[in-house]
C-alpha positions in Angstrom: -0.4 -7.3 7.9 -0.4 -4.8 11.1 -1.8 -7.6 13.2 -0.5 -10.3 12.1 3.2 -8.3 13.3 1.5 -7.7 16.2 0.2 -11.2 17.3 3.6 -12.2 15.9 5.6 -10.0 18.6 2.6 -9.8 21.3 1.3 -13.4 21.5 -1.5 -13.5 23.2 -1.4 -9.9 24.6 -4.7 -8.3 25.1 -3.8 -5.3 24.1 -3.1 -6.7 20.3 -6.7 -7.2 20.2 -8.1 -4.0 21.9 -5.7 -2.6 19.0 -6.9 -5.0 16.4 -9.6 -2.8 15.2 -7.1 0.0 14.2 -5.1 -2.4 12.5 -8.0 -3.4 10.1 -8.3 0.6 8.9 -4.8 1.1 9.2 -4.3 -1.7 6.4 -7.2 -0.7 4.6 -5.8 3.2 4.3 -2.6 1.8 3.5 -3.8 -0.6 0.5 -6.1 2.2 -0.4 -2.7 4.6 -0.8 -0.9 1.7 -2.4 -3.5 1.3 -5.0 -3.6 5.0 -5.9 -0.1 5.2 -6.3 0.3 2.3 -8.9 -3.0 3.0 -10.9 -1.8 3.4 -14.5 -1.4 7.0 -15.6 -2.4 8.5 -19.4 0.8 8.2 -21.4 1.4 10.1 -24.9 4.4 8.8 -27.4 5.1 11.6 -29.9 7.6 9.7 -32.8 9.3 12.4 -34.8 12.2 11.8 -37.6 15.6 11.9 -36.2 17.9 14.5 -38.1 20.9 12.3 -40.4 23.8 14.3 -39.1 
């Protein structure tokens, strides 16, 4: 996603592909965040009896 910004705002700038290396781990830290965040956590439901006040 990173480079495709940057070739979006930079066409054909060589610096968006001396940069385009960092983009690739960038994403990959970001998706590897992303996923953490999201993953399904342990849940417990406890169902009591309500009082009838």
């Amino acid at each position: 996603m990173a480079r495709l910004r940057a070739e979006a705002h930079l066409p054909r700038s060589p610096l968006t592909q001396d940069l385009a290396p960092e983009f690739d781990a960038a994403n990959r830290q970001i998706e590897t965040l992303q996923r953490k965040a999201a993953k399904p956590r342990p849940y417990r439901f406890v169902i009591e009896q309500a009082d009838a006040d």
